[in-house]
Z-matrix of the N, CA and C atoms (Angstrom, degrees):
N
C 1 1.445
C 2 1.526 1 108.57
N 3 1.432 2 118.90 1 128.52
C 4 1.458 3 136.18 2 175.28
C 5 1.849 4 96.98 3 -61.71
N 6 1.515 5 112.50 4 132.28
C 7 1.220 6 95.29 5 129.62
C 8 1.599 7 135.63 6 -148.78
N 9 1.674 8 101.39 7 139.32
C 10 1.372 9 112.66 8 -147.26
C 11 1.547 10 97.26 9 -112.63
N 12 1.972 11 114.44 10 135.76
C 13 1.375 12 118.61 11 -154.33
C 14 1.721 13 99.84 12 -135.06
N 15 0.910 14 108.21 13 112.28
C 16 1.389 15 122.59 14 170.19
C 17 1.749 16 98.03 15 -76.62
N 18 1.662 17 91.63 16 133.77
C 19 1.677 18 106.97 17 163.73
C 20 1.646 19 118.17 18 -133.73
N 21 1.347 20 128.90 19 130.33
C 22 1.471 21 121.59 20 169.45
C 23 1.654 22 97.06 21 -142.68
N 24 1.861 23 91.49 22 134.55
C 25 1.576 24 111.45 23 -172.97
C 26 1.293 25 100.53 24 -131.77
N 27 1.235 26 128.41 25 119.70
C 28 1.966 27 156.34 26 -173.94
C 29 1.259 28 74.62 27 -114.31
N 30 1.400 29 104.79 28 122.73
C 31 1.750 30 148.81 29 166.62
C 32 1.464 31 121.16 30 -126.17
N 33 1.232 32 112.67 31 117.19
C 34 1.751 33 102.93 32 -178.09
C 35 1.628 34 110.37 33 -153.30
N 36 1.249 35 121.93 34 126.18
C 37 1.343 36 89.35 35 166.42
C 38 1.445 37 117.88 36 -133.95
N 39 1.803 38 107.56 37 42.45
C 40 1.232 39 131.55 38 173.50
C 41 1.097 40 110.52 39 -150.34
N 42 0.998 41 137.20 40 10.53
C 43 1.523 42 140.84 41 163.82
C 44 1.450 43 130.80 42 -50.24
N 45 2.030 44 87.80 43 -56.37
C 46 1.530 45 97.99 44 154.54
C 47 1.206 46 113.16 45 -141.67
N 48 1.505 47 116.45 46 -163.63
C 49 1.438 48 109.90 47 -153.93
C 50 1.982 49 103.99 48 -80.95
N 51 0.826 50 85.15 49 51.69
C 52 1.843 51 95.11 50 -160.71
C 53 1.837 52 102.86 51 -164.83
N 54 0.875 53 81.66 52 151.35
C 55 1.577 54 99.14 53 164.18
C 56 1.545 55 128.20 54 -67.26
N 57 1.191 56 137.76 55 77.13
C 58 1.754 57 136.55 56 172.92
C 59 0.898 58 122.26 57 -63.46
N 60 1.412 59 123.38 58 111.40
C 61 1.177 60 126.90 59 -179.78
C 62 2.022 61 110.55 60 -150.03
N 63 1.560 62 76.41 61 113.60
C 64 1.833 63 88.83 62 -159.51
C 65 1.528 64 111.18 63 -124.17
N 66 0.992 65 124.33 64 119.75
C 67 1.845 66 142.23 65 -179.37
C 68 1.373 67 130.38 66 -96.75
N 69 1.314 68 154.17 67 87.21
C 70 0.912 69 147.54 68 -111.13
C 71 1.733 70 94.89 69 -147.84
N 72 1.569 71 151.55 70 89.83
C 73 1.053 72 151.60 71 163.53
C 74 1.818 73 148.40 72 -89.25
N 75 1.059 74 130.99 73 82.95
C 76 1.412 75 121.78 74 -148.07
C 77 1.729 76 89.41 75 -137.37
N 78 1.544 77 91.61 76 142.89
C 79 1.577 78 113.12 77 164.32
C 80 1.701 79 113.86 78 -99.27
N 81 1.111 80 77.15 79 137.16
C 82 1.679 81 87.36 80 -165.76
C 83 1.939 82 95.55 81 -70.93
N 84 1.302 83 113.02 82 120.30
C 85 1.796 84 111.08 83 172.12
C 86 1.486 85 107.88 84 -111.68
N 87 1.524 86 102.95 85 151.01
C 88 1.970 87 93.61 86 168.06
C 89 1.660 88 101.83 87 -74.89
N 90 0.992 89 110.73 88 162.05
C 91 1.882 90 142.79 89 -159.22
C 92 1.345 91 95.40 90 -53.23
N 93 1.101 92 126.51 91 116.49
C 94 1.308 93 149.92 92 -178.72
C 95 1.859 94 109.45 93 53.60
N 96 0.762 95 112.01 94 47.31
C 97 1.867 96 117.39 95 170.72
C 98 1.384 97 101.03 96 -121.89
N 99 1.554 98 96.55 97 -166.94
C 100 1.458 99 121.71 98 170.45
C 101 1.799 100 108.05 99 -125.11
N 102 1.837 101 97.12 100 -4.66
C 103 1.700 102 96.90 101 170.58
C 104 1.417 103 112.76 102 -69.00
N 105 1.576 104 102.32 103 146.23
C 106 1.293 105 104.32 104 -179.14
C 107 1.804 106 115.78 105 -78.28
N 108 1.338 107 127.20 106 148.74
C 109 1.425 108 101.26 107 162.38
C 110 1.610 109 133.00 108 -82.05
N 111 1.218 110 103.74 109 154.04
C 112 1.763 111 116.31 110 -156.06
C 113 1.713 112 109.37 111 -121.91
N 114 1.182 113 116.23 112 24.88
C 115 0.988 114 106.51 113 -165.22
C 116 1.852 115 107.55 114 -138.68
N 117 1.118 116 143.60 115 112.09
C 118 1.530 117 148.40 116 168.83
C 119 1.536 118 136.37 117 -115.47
N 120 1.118 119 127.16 118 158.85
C 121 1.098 120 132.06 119 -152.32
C 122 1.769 121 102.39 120 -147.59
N 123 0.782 122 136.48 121 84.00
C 124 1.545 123 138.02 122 -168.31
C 125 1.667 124 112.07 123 -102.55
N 126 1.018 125 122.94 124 151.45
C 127 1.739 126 122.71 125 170.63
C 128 1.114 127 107.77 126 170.37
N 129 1.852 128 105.75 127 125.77
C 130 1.037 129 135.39 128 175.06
C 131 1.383 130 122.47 129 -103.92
N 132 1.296 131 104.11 130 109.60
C 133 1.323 132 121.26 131 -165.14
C 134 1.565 133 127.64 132 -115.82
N 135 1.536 134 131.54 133 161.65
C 136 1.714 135 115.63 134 157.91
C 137 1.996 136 99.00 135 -103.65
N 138 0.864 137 113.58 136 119.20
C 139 1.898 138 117.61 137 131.78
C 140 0.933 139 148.26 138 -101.16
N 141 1.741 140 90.20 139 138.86
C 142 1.600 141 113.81 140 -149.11
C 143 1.736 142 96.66 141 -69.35
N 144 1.219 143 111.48 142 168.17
C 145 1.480 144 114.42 143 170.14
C 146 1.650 145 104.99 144 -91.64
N 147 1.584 146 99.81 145 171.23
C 148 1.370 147 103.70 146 -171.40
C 149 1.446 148 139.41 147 89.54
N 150 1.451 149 115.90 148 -18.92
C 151 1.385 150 124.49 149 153.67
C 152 1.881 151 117.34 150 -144.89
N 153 1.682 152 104.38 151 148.49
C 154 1.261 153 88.61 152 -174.80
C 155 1.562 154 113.77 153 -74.42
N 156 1.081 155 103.56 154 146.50
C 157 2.147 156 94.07 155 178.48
C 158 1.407 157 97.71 156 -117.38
N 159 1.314 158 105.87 157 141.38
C 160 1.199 159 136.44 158 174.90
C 161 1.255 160 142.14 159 -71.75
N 162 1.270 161 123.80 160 79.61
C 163 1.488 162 137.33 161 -119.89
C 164 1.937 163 90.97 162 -98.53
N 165 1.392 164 127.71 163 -30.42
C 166 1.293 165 139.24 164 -174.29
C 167 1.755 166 107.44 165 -62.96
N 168 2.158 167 90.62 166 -44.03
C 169 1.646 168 83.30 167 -177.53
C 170 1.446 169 124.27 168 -94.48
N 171 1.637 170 104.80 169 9.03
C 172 1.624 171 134.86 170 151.12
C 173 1.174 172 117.89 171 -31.86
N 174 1.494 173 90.03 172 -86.31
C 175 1.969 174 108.98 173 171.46
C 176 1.675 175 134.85 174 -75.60
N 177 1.333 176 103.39 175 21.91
C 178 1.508 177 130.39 176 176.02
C 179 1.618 178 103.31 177 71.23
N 180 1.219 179 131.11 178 33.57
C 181 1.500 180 116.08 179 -151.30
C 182 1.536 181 98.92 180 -103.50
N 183 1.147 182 134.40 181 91.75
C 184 1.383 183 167.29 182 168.22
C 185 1.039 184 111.44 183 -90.08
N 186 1.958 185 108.29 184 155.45
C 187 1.626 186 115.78 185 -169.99
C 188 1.742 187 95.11 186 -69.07
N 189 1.240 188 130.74 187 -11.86
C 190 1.558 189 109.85 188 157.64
C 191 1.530 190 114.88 189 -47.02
N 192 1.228 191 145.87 190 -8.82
C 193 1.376 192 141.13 191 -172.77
C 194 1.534 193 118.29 192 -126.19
N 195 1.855 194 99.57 193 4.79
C 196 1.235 195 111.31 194 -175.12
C 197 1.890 196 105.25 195 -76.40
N 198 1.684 197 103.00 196 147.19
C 199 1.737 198 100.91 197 -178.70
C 200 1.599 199 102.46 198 81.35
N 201 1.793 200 120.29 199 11.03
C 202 1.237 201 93.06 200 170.80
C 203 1.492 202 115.60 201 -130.08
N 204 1.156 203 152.55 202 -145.87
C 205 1.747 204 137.09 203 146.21
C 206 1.293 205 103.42 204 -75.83
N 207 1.054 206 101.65 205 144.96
C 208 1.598 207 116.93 206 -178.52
C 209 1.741 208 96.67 207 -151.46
N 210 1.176 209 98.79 208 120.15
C 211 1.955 210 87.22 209 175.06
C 212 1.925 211 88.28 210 -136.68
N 213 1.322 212 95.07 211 136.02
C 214 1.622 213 121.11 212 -168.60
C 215 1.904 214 102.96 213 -100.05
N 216 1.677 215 118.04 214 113.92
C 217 1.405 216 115.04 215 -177.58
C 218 1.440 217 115.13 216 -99.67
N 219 1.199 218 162.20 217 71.42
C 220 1.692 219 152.35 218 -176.26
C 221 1.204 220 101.83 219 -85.10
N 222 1.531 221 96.27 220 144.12
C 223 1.653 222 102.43 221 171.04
C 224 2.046 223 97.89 222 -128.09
N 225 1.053 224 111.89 223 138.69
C 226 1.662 225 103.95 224 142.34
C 227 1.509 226 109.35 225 -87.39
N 228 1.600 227 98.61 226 121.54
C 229 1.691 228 102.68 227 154.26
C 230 1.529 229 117.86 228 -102.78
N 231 1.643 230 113.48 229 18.58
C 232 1.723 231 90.53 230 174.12
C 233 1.745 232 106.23 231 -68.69
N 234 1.516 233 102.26 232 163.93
C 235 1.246 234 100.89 233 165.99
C 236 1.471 235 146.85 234 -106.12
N 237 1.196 236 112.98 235 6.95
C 238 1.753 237 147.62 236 -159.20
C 239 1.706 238 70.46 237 -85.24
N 240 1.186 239 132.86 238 154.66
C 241 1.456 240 160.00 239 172.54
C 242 1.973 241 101.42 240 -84.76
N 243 1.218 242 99.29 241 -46.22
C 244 2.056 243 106.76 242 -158.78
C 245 1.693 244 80.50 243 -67.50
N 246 1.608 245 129.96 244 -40.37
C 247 1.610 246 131.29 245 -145.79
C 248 1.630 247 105.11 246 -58.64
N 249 1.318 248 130.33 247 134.44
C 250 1.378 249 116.96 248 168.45
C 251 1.386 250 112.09 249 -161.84
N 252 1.409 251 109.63 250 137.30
C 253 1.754 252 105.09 251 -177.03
C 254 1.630 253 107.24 252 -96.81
N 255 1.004 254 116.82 253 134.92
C 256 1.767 255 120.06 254 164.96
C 257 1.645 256 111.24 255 -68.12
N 258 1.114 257 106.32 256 128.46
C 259 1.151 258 122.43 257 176.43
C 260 1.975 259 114.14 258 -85.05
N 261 1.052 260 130.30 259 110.67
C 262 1.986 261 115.37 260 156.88
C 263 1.386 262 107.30 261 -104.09
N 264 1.563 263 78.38 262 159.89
C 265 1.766 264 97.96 263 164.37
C 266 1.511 265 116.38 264 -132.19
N 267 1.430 266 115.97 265 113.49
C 268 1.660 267 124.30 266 -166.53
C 269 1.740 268 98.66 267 72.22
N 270 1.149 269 126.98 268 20.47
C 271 1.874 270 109.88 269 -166.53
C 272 1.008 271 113.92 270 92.99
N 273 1.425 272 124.03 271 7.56
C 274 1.580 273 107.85 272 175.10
C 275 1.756 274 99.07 273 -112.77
N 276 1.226 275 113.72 274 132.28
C 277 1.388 276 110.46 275 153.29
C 278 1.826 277 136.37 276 -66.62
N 279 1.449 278 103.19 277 104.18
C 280 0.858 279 115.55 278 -170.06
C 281 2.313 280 136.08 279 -72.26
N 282 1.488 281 74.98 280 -17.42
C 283 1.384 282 97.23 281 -174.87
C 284 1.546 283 115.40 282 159.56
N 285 1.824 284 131.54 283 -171.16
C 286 0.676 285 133.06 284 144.95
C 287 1.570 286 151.22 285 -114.55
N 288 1.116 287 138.64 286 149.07
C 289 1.435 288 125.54 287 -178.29
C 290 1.816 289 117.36 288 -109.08
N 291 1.090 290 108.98 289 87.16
C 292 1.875 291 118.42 290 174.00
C 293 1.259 292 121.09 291 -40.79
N 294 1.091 293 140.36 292 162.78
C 295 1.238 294 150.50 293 -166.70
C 296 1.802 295 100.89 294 -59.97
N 297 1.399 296 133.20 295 119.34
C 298 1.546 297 141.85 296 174.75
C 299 1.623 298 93.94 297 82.62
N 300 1.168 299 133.85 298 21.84
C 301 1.564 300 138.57 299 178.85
C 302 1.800 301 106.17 300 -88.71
N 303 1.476 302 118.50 301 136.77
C 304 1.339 303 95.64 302 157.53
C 305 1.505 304 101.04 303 -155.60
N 306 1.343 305 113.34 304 -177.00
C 307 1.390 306 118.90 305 174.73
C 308 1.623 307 125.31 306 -141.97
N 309 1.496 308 111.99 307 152.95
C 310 1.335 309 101.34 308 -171.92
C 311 1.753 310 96.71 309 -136.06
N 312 1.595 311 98.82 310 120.34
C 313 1.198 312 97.94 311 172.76
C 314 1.874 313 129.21 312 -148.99
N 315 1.628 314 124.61 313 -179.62
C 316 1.590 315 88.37 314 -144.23
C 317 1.935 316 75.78 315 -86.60
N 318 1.782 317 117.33 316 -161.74
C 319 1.209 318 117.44 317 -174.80
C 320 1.506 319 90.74 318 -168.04
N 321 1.374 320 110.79 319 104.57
C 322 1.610 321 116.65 320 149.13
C 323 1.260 322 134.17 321 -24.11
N 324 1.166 323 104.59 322 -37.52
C 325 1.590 324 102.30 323 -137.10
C 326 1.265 325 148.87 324 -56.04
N 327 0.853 326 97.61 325 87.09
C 328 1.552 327 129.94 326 149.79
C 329 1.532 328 147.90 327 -13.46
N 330 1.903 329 85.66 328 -51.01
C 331 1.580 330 85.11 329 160.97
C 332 1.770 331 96.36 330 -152.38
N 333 1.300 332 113.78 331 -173.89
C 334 1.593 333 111.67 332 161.57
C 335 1.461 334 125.03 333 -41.81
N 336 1.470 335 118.94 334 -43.48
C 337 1.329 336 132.81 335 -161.69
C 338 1.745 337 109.16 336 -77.48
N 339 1.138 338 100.55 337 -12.38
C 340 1.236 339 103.08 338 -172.20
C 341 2.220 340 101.84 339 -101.38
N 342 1.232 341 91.81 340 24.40
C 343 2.076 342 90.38 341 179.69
C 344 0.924 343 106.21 342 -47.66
N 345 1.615 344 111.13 343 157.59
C 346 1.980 345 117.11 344 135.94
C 347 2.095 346 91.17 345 -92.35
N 348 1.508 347 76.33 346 150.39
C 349 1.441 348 84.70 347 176.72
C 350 2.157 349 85.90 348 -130.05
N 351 2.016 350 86.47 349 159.45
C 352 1.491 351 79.90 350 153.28
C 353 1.752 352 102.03 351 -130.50
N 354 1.092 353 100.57 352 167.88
C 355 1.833 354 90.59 353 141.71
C 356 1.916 355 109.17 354 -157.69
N 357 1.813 356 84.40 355 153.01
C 358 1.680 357 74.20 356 -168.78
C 359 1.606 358 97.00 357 -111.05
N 360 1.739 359 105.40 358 131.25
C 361 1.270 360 111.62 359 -132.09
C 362 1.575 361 101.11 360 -112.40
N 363 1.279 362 112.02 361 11.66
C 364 1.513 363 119.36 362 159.97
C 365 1.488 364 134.37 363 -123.90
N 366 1.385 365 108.76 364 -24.90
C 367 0.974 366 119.68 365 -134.75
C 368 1.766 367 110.98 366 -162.72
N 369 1.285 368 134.96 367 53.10
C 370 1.561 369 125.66 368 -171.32
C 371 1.599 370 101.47 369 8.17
N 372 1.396 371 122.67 370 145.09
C 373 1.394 372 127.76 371 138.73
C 374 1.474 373 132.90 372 -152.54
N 375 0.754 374 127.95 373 -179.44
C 376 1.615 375 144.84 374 -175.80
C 377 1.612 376 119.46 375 -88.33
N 378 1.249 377 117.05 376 109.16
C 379 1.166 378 137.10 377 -167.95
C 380 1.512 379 107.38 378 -107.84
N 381 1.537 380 119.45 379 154.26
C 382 0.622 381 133.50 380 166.48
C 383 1.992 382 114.79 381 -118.25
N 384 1.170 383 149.10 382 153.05
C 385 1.660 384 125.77 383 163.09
C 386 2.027 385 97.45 384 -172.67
N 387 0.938 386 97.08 385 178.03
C 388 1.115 387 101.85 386 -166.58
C 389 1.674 388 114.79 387 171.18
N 390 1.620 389 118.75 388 120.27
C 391 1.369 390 131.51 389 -166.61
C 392 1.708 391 101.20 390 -100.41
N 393 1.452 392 111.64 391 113.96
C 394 1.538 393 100.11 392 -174.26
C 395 1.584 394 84.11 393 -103.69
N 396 1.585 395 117.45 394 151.04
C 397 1.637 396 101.29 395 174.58
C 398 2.235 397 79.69 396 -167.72
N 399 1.502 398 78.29 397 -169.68
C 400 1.500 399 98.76 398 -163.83
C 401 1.709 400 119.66 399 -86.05
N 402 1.362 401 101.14 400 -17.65
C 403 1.233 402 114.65 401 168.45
C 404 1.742 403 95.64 402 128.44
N 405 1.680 404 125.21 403 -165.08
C 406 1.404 405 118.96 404 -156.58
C 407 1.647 406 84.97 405 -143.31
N 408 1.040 407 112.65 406 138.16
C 409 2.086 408 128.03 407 -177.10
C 410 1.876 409 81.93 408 -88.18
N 411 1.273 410 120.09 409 142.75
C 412 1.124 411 108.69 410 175.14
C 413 1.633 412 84.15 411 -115.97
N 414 1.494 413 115.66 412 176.24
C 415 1.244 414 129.71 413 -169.53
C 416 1.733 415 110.12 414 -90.40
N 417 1.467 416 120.95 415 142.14
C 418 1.393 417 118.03 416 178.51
C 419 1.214 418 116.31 417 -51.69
N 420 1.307 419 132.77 418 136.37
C 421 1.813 420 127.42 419 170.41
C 422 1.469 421 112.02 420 -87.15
């Protein structure tokens, strides 16, 4: 059994009128266990600007993986500060990620409609992403 540990630490000590200081720790398990998940999908890539690409049908993540943990990793590594790719979810734009920005979040998916898409919307860039999950039930033959 893999085991794989998510960490996020919010540091501030001007943010607010106080000191922030926030710790956040979790092991990644398959869907309702205490097994860890063992299974990844990583790729480092450039995208081009001009269309969103489809980062879900990248990492094979199909309704074979639907009903299980699936947690989705992107990074931007350009380094220019202005550089940033838009992130969607199903077609909707969800936000953005700036140059050394990234995000980690969980992902159903279930079906096509449910993608992360990115697109990098000035400028080609260099991505980082990666689907850690539990593995995929394939269908009876």
């Amino acid at each position: 059994m893999a085991t794989t540990t998510a960490t996020i630490t919010l540091a501030s000590a001007d943010l607010l009128s106080d000191n922030l200081s926030l710790s956040a720790t979790q092991t990644l398990h398959k869907a309702g266990t205490t097994t860890g998940l063992d299974s990844i999908q990583y790729e480092k890539l450039e995208v081009p600007t001009g269309d969103v690409y489809d980062l879900t049908s990248q990492l094979g993540a199909t309704a074979l993986g639907a009903n299980k943990a699936n947690k989705v990793y992107v990074a931007n590594k350009h380094t220019d500060p202005t550089r940033y790719i838009d992130i969607y979810i199903a077609a909707v734009n969800i936000g953005r990620l700036y140059a050394g920005d990234w995000m980690f979040i969980p992902l159903e998916a279930a079906s096509a409609a449910q993608d992360v898409g990115v697109d990098a919307v000035t400028v080609s860039q260099i991505i980082e992403f990666a689907l850690i999950h539990e593995g995929k039930t394939l269908p009876a033959s």
